[in-house]
PDB file of N, CA, C and O in Angstrom:
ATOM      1  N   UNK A   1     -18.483  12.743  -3.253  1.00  0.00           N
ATOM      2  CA  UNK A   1     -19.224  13.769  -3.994  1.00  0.00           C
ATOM      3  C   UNK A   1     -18.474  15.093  -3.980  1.00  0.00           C
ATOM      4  O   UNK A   1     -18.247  15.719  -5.015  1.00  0.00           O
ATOM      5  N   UNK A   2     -18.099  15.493  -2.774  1.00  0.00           N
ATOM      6  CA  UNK A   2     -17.442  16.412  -2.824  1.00  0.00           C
ATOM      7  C   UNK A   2     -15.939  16.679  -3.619  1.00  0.00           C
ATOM      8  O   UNK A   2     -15.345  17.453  -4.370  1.00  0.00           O
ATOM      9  N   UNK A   3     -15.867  15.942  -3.168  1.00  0.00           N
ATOM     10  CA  UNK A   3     -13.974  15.739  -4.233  1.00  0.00           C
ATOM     11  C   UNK A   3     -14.461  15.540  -5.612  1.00  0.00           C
ATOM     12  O   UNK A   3     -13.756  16.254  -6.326  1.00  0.00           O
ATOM     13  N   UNK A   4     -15.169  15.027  -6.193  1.00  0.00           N
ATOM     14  CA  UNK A   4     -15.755  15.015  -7.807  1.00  0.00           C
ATOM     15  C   UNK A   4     -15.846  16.661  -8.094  1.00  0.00           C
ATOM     16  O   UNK A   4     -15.257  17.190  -9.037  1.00  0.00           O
ATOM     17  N   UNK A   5     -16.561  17.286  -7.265  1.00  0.00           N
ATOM     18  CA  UNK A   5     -17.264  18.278  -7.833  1.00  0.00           C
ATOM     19  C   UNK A   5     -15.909  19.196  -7.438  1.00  0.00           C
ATOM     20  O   UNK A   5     -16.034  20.241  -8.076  1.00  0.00           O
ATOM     21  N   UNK A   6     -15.138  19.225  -6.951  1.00  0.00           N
ATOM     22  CA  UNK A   6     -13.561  19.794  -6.756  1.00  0.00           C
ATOM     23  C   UNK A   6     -13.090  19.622  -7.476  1.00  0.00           C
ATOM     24  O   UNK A   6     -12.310  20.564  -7.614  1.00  0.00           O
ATOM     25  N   UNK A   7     -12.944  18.834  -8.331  1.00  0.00           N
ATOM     26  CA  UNK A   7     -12.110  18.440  -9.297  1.00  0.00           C
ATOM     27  C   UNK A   7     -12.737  18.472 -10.555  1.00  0.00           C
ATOM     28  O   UNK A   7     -12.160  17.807 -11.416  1.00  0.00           O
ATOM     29  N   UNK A   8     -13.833  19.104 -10.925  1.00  0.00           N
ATOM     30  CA  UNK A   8     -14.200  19.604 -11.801  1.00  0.00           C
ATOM     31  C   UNK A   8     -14.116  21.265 -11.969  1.00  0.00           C
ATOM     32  O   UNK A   8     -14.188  21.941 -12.995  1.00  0.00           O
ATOM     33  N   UNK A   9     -13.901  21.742 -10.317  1.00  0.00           N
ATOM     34  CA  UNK A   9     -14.192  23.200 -10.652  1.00  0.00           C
ATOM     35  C   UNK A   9     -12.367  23.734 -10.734  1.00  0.00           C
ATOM     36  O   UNK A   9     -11.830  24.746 -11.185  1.00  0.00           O
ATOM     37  N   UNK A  10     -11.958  22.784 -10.219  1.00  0.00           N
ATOM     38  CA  UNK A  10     -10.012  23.256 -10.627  1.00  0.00           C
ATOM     39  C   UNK A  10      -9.719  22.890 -12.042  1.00  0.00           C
ATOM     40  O   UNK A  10     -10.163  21.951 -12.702  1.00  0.00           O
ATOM     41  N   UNK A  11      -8.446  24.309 -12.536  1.00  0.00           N
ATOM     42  CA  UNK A  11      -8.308  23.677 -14.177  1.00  0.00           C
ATOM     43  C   UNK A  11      -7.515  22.309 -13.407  1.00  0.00           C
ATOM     44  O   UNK A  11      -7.596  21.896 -12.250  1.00  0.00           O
ATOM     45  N   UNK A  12      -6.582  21.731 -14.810  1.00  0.00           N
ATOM     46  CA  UNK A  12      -5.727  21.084 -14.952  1.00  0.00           C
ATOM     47  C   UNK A  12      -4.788  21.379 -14.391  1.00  0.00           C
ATOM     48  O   UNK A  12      -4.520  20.555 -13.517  1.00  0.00           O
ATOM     49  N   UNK A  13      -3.834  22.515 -14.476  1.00  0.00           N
ATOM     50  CA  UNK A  13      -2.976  22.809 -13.707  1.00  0.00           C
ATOM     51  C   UNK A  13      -3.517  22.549 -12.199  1.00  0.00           C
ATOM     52  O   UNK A  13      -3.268  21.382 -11.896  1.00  0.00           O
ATOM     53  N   UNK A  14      -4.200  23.276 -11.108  1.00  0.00           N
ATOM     54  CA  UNK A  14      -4.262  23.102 -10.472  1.00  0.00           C
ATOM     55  C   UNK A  14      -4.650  21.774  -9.742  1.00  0.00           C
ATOM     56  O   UNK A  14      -4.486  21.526  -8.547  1.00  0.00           O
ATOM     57  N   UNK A  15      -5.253  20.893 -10.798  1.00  0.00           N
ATOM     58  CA  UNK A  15      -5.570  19.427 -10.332  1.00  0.00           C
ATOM     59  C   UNK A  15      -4.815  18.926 -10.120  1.00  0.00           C
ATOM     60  O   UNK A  15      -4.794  18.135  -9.176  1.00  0.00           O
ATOM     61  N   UNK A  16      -3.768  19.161 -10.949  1.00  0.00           N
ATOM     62  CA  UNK A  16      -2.196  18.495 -10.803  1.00  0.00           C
ATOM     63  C   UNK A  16      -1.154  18.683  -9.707  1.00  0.00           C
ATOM     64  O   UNK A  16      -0.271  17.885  -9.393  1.00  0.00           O
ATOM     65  N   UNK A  17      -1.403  19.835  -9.199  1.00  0.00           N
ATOM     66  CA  UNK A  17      -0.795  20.395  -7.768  1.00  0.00           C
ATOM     67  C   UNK A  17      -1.504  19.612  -6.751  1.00  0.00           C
ATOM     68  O   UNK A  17      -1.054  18.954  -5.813  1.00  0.00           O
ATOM     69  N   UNK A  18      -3.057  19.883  -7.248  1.00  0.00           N
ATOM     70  CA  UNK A  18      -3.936  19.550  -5.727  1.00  0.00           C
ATOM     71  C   UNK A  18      -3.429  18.005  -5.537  1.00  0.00           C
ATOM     72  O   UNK A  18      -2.941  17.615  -4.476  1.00  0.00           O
ATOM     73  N   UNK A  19      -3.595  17.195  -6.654  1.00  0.00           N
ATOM     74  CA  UNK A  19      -3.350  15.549  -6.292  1.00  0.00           C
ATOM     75  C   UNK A  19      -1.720  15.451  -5.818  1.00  0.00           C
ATOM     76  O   UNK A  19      -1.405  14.993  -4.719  1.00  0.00           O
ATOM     77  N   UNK A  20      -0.934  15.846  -6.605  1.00  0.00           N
ATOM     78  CA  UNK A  20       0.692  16.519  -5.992  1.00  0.00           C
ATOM     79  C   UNK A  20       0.663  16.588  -3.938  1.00  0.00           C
ATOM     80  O   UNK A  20       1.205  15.859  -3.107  1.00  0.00           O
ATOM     81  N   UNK A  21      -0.282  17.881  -3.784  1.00  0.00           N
ATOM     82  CA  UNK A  21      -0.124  18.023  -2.552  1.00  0.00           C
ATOM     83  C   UNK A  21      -0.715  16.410  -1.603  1.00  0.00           C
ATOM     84  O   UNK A  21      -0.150  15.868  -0.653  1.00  0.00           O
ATOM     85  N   UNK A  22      -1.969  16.007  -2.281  1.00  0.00           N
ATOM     86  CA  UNK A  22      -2.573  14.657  -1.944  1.00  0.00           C
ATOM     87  C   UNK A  22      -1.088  13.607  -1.904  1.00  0.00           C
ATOM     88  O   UNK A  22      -0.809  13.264  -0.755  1.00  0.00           O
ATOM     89  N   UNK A  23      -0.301  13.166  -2.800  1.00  0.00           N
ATOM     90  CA  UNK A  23       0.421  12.432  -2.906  1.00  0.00           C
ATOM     91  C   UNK A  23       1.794  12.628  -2.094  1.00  0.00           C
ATOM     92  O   UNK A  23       2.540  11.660  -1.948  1.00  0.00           O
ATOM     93  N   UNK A  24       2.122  13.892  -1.565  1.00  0.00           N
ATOM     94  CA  UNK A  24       2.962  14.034  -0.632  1.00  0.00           C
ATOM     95  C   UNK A  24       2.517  14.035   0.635  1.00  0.00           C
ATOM     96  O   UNK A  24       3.225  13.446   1.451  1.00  0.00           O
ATOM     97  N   UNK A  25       1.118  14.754   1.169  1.00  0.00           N
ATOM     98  CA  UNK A  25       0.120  14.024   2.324  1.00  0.00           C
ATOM     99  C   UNK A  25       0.605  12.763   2.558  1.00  0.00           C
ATOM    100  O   UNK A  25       1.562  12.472   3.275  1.00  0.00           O
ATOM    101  N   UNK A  26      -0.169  11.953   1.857  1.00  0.00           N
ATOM    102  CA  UNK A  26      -0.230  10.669   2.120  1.00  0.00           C
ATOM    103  C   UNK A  26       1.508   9.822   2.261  1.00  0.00           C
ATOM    104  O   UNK A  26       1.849   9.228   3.284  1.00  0.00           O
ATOM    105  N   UNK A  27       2.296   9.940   1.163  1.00  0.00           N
ATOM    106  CA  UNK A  27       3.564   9.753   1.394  1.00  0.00           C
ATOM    107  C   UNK A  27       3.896   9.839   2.760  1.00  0.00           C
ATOM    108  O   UNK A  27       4.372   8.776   3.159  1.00  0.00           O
ATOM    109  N   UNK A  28       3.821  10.693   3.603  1.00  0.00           N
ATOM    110  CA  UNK A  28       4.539  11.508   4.822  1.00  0.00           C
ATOM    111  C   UNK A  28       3.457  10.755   5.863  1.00  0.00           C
ATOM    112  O   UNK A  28       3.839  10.435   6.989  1.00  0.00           O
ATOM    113  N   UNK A  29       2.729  10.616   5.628  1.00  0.00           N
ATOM    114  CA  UNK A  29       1.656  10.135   6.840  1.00  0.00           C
ATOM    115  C   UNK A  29       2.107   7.786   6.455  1.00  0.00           C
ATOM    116  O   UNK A  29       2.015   6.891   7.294  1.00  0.00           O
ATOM    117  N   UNK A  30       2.378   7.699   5.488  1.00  0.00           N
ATOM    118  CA  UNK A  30       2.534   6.113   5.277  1.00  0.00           C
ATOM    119  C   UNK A  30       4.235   6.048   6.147  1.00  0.00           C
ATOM    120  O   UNK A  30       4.489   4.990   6.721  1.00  0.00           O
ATOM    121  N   UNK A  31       5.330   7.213   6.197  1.00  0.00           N
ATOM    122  CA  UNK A  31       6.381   7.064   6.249  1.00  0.00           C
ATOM    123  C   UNK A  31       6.104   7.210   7.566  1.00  0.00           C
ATOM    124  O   UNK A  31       6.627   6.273   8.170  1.00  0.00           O
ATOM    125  N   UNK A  32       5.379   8.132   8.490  1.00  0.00           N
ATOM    126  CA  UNK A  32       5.252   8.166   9.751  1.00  0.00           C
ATOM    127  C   UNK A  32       4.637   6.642  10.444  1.00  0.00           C
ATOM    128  O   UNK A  32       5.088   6.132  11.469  1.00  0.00           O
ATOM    129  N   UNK A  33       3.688   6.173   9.742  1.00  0.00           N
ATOM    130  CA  UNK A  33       3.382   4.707  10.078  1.00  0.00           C
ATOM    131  C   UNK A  33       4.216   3.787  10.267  1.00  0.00           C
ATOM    132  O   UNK A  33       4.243   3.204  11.351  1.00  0.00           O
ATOM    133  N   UNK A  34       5.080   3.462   9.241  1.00  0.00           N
ATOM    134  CA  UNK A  34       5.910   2.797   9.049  1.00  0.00           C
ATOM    135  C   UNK A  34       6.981   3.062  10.119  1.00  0.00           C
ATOM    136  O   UNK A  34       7.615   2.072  10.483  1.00  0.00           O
ATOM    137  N   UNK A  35       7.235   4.072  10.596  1.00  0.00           N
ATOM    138  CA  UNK A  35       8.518   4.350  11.596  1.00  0.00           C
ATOM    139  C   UNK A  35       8.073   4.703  12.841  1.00  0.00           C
ATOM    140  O   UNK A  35       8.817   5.299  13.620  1.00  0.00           O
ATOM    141  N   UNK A  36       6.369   4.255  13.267  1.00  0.00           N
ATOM    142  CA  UNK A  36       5.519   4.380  14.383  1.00  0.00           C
ATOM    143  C   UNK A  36       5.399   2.777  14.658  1.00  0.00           C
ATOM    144  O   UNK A  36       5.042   2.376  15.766  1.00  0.00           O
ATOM    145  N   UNK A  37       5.713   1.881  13.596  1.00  0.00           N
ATOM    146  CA  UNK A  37       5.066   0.623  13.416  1.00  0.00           C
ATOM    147  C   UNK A  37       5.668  -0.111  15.042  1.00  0.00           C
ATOM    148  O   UNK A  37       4.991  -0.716  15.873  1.00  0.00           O
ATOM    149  N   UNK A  38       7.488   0.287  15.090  1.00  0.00           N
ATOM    150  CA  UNK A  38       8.073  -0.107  16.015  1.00  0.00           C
ATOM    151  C   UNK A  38       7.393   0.138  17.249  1.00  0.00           C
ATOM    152  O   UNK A  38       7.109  -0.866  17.902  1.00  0.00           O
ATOM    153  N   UNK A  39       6.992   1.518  17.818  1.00  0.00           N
ATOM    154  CA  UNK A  39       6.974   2.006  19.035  1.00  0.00           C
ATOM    155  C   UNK A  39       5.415   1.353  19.480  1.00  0.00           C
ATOM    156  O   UNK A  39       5.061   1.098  20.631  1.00  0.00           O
ATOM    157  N   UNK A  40       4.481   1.138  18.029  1.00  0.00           N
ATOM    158  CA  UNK A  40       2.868   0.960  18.529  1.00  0.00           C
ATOM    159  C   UNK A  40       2.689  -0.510  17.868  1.00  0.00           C
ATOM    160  O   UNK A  40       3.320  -0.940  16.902  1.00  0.00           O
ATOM    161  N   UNK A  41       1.648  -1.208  18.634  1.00  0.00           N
ATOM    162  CA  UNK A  41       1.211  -2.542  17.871  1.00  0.00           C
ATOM    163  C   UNK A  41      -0.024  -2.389  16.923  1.00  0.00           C
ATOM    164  O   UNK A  41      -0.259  -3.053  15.913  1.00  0.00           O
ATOM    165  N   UNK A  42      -0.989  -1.061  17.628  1.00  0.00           N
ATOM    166  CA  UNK A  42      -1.917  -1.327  16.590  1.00  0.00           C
ATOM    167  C   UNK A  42      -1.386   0.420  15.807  1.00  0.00           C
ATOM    168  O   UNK A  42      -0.846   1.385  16.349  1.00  0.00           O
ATOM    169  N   UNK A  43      -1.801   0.226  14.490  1.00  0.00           N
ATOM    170  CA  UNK A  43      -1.698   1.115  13.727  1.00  0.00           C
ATOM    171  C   UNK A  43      -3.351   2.058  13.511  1.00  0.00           C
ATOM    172  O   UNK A  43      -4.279   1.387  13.962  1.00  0.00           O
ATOM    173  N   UNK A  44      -3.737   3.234  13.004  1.00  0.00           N
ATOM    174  CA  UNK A  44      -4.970   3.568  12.986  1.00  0.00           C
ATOM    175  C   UNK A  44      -4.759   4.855  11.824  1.00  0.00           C
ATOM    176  O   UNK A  44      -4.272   5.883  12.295  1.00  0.00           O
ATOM    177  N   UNK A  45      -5.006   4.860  10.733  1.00  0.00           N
ATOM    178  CA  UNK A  45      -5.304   5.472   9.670  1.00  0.00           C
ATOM    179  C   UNK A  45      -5.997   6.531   9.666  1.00  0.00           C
ATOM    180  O   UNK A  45      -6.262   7.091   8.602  1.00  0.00           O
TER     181      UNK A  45
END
């Protein structure tokens, strides 16, 4: 609910940054997993 109503009150431009910043978040947190995968057996999101 909350993220709907965020993303109605940002223009376009800024939606495009905000999901931008979302998509490099997540990038950087999947690349840290992936190179944690070795040192840990269980993984946690």
């Amino acid at each position: 609910m909350l993220y709907m109503a965020t993303e109605k009150a940002l223009s376009k431009k800024e939606r495009n940054s905000y999901n931008f910043l979302i998509i490099i978040f997540y990038r950087n947190k999947i690349k840290n997993i992936l190179t944690n995968t070795d040192k840990k057996c269980n993984i946690s999101i």
